[in-house]
C-alpha positions as CSV (number, residue, x, y, z in Angstrom):
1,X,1.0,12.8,8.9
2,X,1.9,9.2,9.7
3,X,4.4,8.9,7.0
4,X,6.0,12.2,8.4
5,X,5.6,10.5,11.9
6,X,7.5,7.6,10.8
7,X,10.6,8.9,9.4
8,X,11.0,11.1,11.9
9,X,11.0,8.2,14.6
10,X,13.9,6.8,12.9
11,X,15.1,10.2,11.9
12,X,15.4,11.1,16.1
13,X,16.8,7.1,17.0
14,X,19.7,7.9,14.3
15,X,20.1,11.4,15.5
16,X,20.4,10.1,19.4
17,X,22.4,6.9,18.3
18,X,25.1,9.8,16.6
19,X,25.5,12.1,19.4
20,X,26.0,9.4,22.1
21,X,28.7,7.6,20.0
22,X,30.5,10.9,19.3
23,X,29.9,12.8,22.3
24,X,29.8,10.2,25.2
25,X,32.9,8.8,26.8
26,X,33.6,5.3,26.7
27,X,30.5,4.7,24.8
28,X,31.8,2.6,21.1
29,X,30.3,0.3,18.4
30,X,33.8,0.3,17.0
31,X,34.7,-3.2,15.7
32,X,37.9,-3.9,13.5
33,X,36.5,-6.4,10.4
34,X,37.3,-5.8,7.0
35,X,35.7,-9.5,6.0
36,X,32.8,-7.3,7.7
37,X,32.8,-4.2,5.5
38,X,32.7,-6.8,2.4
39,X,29.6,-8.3,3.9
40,X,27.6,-5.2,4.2
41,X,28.9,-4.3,0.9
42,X,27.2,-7.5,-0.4
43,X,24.2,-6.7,1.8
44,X,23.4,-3.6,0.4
45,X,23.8,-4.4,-3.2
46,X,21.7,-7.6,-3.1
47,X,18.8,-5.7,-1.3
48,X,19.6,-2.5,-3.2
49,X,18.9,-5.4,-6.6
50,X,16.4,-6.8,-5.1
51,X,13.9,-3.5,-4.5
52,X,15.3,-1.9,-7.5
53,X,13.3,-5.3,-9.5
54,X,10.6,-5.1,-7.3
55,X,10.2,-1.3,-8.0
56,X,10.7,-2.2,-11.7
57,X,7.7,-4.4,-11.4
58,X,5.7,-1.7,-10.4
59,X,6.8,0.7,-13.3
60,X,5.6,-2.3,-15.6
61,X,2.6,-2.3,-14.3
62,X,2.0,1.4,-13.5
63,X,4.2,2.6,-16.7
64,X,5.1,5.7,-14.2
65,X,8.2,8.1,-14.8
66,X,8.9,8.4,-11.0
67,X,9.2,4.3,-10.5
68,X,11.4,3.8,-13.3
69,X,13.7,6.4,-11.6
70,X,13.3,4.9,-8.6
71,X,14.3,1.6,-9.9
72,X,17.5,3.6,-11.6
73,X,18.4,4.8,-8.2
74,X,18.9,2.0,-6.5
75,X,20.3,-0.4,-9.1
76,X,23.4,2.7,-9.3
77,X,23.6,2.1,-5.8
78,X,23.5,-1.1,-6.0
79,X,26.4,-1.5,-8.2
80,X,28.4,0.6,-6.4
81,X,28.4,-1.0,-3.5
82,X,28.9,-4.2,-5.5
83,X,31.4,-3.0,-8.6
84,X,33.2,0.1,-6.6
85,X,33.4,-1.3,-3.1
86,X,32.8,-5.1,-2.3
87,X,34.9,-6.8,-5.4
88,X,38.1,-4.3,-5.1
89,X,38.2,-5.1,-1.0
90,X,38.6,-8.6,-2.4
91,X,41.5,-7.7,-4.7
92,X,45.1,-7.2,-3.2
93,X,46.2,-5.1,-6.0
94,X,48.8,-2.3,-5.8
95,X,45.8,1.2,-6.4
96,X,43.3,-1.2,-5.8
97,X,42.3,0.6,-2.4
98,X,42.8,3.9,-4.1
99,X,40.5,3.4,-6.7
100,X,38.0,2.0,-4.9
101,X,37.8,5.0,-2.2
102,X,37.5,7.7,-5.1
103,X,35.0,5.3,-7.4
104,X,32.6,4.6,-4.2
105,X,32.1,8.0,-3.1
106,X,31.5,9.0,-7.0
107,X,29.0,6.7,-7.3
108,X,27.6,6.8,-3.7
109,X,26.9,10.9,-5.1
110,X,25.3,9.7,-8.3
111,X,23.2,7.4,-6.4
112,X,22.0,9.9,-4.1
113,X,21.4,12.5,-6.8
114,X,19.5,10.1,-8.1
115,X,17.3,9.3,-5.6
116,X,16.7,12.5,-4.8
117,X,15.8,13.4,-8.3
118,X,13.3,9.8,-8.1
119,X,11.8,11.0,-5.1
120,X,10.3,14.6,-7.0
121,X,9.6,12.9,-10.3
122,X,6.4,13.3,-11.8
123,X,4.0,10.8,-11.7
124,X,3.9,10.9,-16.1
125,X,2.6,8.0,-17.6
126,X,5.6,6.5,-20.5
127,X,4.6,5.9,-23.7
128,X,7.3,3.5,-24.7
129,X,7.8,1.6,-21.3
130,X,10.6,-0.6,-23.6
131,X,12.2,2.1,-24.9
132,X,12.3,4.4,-21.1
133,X,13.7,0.9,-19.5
134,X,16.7,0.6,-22.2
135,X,17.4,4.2,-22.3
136,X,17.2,4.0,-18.3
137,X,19.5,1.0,-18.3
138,X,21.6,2.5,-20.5
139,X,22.4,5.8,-18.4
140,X,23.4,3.8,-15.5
141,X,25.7,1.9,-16.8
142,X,27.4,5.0,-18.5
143,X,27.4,6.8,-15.6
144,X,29.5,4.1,-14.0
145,X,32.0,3.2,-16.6
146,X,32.3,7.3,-16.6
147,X,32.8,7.5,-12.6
148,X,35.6,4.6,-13.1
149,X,37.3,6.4,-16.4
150,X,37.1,9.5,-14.6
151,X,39.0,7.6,-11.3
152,X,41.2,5.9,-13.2
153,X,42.7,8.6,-15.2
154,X,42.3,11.4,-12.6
155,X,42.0,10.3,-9.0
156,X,43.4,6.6,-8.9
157,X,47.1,8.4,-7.7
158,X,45.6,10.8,-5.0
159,X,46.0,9.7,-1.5
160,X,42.5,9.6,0.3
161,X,44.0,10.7,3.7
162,X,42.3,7.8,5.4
163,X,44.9,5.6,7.4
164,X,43.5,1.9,7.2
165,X,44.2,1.0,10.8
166,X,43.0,4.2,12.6
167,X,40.4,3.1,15.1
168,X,37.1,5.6,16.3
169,X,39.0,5.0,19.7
170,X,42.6,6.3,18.6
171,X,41.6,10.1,19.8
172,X,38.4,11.9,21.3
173,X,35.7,11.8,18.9
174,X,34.5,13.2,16.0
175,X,37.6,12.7,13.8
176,X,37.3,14.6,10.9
177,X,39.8,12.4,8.8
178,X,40.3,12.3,5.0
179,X,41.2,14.5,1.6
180,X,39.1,17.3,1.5
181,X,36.9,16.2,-1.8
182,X,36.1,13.3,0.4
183,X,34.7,15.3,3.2
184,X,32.9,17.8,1.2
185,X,30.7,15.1,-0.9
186,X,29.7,13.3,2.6
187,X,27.9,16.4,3.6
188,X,26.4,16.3,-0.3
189,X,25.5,12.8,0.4
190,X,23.6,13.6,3.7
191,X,21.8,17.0,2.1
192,X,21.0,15.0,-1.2
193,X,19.5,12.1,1.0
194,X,17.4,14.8,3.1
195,X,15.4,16.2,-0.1
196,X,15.0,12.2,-0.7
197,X,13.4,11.9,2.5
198,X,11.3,15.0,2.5
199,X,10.3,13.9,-1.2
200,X,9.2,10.4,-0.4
201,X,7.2,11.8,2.6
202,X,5.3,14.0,0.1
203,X,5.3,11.4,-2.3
204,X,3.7,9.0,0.2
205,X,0.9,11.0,1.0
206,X,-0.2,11.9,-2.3
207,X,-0.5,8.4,-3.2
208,X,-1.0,7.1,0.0
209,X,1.9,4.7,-1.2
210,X,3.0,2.3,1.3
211,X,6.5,1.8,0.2
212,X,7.1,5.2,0.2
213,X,6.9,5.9,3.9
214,X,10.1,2.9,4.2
215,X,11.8,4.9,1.5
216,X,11.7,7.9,3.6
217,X,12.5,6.4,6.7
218,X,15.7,4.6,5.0
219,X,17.2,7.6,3.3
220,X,16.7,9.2,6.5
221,X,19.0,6.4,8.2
222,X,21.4,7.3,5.0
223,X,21.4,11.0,5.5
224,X,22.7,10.5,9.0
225,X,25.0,7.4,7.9
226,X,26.4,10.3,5.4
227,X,27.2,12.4,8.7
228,X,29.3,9.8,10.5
229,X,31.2,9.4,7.5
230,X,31.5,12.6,8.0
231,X,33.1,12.7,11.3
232,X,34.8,9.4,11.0
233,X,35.2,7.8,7.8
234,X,34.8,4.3,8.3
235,X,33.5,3.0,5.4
236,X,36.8,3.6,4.1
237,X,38.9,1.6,6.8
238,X,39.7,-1.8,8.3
239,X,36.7,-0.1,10.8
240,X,32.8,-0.9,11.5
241,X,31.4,2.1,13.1
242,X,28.1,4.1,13.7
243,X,27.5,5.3,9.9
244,X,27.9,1.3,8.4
245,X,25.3,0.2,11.3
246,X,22.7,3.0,10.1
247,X,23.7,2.1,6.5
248,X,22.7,-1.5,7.3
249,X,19.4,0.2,8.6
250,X,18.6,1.7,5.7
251,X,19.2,-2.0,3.7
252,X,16.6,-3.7,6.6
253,X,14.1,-1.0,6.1
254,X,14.5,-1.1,2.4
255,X,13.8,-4.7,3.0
256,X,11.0,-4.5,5.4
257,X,9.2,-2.1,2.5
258,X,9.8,-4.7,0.0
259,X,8.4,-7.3,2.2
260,X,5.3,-5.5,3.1
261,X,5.3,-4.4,-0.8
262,X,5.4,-8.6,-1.8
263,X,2.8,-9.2,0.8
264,X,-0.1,-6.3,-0.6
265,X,0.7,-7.3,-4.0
266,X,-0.3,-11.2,-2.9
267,X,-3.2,-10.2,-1.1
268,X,-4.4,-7.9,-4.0
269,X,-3.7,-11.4,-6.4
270,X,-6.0,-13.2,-4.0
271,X,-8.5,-10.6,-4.4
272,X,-8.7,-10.4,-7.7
273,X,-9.3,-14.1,-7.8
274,X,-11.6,-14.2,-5.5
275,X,-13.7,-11.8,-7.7
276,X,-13.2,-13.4,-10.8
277,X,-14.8,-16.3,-9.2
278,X,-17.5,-14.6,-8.2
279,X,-18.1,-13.2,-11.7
280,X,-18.0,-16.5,-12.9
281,X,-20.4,-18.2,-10.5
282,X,-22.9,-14.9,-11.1
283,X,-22.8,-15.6,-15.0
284,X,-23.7,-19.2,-14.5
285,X,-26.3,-17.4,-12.5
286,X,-27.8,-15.4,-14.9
287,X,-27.6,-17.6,-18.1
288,X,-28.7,-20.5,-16.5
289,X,-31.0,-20.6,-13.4
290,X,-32.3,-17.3,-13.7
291,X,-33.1,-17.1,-17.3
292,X,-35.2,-20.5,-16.2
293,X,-36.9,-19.4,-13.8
294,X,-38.2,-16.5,-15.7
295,X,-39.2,-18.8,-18.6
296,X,-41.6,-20.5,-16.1
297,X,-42.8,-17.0,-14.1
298,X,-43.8,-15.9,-18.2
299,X,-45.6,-19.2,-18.8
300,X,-47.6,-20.0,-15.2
301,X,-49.7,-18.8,-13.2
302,X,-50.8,-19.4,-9.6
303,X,-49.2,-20.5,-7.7
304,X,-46.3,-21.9,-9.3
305,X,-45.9,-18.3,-10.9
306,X,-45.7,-17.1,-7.6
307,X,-42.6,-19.5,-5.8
308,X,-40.7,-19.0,-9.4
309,X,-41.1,-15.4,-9.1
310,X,-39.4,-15.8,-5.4
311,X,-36.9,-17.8,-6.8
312,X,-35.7,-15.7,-9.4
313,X,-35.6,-13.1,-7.1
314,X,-33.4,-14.6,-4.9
315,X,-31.3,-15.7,-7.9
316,X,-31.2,-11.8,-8.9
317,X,-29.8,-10.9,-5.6
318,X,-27.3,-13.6,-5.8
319,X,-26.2,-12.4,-9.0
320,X,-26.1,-8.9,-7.2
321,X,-24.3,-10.1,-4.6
322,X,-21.8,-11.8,-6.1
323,X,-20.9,-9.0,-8.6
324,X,-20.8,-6.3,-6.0
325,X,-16.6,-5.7,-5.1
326,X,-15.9,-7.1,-1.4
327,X,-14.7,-3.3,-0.3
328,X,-17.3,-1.8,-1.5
329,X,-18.7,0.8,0.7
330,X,-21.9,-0.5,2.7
331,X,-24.0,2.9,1.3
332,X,-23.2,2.4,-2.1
333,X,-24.6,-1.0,-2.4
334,X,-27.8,-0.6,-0.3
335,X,-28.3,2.2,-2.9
336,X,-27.8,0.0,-5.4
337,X,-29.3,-2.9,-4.2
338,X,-32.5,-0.9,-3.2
339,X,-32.6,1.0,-6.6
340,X,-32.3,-2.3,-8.4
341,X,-35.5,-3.6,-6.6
342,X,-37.4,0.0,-6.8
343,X,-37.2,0.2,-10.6
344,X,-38.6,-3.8,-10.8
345,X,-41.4,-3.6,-8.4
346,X,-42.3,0.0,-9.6
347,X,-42.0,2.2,-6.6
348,X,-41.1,5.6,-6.0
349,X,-37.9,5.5,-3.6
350,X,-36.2,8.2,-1.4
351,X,-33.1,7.5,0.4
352,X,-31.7,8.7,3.4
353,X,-27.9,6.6,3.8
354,X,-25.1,8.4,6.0
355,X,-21.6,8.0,5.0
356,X,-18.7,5.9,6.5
357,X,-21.3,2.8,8.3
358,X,-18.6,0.3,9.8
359,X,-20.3,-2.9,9.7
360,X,-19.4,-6.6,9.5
361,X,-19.5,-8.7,6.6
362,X,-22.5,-10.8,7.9
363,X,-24.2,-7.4,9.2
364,X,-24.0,-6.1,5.6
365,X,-25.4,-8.8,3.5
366,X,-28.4,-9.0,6.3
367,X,-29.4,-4.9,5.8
368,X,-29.0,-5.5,2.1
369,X,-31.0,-8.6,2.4
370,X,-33.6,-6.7,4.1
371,X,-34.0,-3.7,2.2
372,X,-34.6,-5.8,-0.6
373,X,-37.3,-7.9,0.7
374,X,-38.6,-5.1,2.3
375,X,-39.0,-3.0,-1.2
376,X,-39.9,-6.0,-2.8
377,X,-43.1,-6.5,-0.2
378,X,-44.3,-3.1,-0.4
379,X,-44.4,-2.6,-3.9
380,X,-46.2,-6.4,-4.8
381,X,-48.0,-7.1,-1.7
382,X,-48.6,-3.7,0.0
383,X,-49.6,-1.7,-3.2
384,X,-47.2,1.0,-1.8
385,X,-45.8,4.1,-4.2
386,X,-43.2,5.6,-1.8
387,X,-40.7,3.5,-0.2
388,X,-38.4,5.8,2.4
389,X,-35.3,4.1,3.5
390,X,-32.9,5.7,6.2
391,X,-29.6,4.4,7.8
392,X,-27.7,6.0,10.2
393,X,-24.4,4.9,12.3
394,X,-24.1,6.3,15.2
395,X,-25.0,4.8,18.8
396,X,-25.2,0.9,16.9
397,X,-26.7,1.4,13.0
398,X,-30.0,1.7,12.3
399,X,-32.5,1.1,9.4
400,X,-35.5,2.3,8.8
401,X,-38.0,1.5,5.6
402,X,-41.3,3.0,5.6
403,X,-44.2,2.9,3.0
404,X,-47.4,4.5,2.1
405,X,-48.8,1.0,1.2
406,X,-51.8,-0.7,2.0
407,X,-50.6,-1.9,5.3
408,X,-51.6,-5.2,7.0
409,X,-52.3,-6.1,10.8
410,X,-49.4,-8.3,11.3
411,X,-51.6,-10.7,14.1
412,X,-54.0,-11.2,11.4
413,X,-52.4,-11.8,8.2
414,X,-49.5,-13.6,6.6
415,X,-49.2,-11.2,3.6
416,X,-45.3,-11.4,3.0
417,X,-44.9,-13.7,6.1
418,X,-42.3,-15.5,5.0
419,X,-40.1,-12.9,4.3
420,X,-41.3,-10.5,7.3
421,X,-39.7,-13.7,9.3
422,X,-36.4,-14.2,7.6
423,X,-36.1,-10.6,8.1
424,X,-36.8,-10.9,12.0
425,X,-34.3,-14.2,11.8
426,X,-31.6,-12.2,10.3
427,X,-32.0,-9.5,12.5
428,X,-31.6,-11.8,16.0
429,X,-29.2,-14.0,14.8
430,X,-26.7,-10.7,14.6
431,X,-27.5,-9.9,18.0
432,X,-30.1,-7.1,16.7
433,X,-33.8,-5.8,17.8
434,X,-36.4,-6.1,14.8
435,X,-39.5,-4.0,15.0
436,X,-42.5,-3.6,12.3
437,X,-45.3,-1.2,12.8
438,X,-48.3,-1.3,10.1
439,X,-52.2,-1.3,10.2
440,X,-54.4,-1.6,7.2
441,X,-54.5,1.3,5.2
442,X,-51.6,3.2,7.0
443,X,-48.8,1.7,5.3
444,X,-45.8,0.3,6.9
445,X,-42.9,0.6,8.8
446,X,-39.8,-1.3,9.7
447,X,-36.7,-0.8,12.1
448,X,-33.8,-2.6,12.2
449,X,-31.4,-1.2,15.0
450,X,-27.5,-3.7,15.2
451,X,-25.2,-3.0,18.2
């Protein structure tokens, strides 16, 4: 729905910016600049290049059908804002205006059409990424030397209709201007760039794919840039009008996508390092201290069998937490983190965990903490052969571990005191209320409620 949303907002701000510049008196963007209708030229084909690559880098990663047509799509229009229109504005040759009328609005179709076409490609994984990207390569450049061949011979010698020096404030607007080939393939340009948006909308969504949404939103911005051509054709005069501000949209959005596009790929680099290191630190882990420490629980006893065993348990939930992914969802690793501890202590475990717990970072490494230590205590000190744990989200999250273990009178004893305190500490220092209920021989029970 958002990516619907969003398009549309900038589907309605074209739609009103259209019908006051056409319909309302004395109301004009009009502003005589051909140096300017070079510069957006440029514009648009270095962004157009520049998100064409960017796309590019995603069907090398990805190898998908639907990003290397993507890619295609803009690098045509790309070059034909570069090859058809920009270059022959800078060349006073006799037909040099001619040519580049008839060659722009050829490949300003074959763009659209293929962007359109991009936007409803399947999501097929290539099998020869090289081969698909030379093949690719190789149809756009055909399909331009064909769209100039096809000018030159045909269409360089037919008069566009388009007087160079006709303002938007000549006569009462619209001013439906120009041959009628010219006319007819804007409103092809605005229909093709329609399906565009409507398929990068549905694209979006099924791949809750971020660029996608700014794809949409652009060719939106295009579609109705296609329509003031339409009713004035200013891309094709000494004019800058409504459509070349909205075309000039569509290059800032594509832009703003790419942007956002750099920035998520950084972020997901950063990740990615970030867990690495963590993998690396948990091997060290593992194949050093831990391996240690359980040399010297195997060979003592006592005492010293005892704070080696708590060490190495810490050092295993270390190792856990380090390995776990940063976005992992807080259910999945207190089942795993209280599974883990079940199957070494020996202990029956049922777990009651709802879904979707939104918790800090700190909140989540204390309940994983203390569903550990809390396992760990009932199976070695309390003799228990049921652990129950329960966590629920609702008003503040709470946790609940209960046990059919020996149970202890907590004014009396200091069975597990250590860790019955760090559990209390952890507790309060998140703002949190810790209470433990137990008496001997009716197990016992612990709450954990967070705010």
């Amino acid at each position: 729905m958002r990516f619907r949303l969003f398009t549309l907002a900038f589907a309605g701000a074209a739609a009103a910016l259209t019908a006051t510049t056409s319909l309302v008196p004395g109301f004009s963007l009009a502003y005589s600049s051909p140096q300017l209708h070079i510069a957006l030229d440029t514009a648009t084909a270095l962004i157009s290049f520049l998100v064409a690559y960017l796309v590019y880098g995603r069907f090398r990663e990805r190898k998908r059908l639907d990003d290397l047509m993507l890619a295609s799509a803009l690098a045509l229009i790309a070059s034909t804002s570069l090859v058809f229109s920009a270059v022959p504005h800078t060349v006073p040759a006799e037909g040099a205006r001619n040519f580049s009328v008839w060659a722009s609005v050829g490949g300003a179709v074959l763009g659209a059409l293929t962007l359109a076409l991009a936007a409803f490609a399947p999501s097929t994984r290539v099998s020869s990424p090289r081969r698909a990207t030379v093949i690719a390569a190789l149809c756009c450049v055909g399909a331009l030397i064909a769209t100039a061949s096809v000018v030159g011979v045909f269409a360089d010698g037919i008069d566009p209709e388009i007087p160079l020096a006709l303002s938007p404030d000549a006569t009462h607007r619209p001013i439906l201007l120009g041959h009628h080939f010219l006319l007819g393939t804007q409103i092809v340009g605005v229909l093709l760039f329609i399906a565009a948006a409507l398929g990068f909308i549905q694209r979006g969504e099924r791949d809750n794919d971020e660029l996608m949404r700014w794809f949409a939103a652009g060719a939106a911005l295009s579609a109705f840039a296609r329509f003031n051509y339409f009713l004035f054709p200013s891309l094709y005069s000494d004019w800058v009008f409504t459509g070349d501000f909205l075309r000039l949209g569509f290059c800032l959005l594509l832009l703003a996508g790419a942007a956002r596009e750099i920035g998520s790929y950084w972020r997901r680099l950063a990740s990615m390092a970030v867990l690495e290191e963590r993998r690396r630190i948990a091997r060290e882990l593992h194949d050093g201290v831990a391996q240690e420490l359980a040399y010297i629980v195997a060979e003592s006893s006592g005492t010293l069998a005892a704070a080696a065993e708590r060490a190495l348990d810490e050092s295993r939930r270390a190792i856990a937490a380090l390995t776990r992914p940063v976005d992992e969802p807080l259910e999945v690793a207190l089942v795993q983190a209280a599974e883990e501890v079940a199957g070494r202590v020996g202990v029956q475990l049922r777990i009651d965990v709802g879904r979707g717990a939104r918790v800090s970072p700190d909140e989540r490494e204390a309940l994983i903490r203390i569903v550990r230590e809390a396992i760990t205590n009932a199976g070695r000190h309390g003799g228990a052969e049921n652990v129950s744990v329960e966590l629920s989200n609702g008003n503040g999250t709470l946790l609940r571990i209960v046990d059919d273990g020996s149970g202890f009178n907590p004014r009396r004893t200091r069975v597990g005191g250590f860790g019955l305190v760090s559990m209390r500490e952890r507790t309060e220092a998140l703002g949190g209320r810790f209470k433990l209920f137990s008496g001997a021989g009716e197990g016992t029970r612990i709450e954990v409620r967070l705010p």
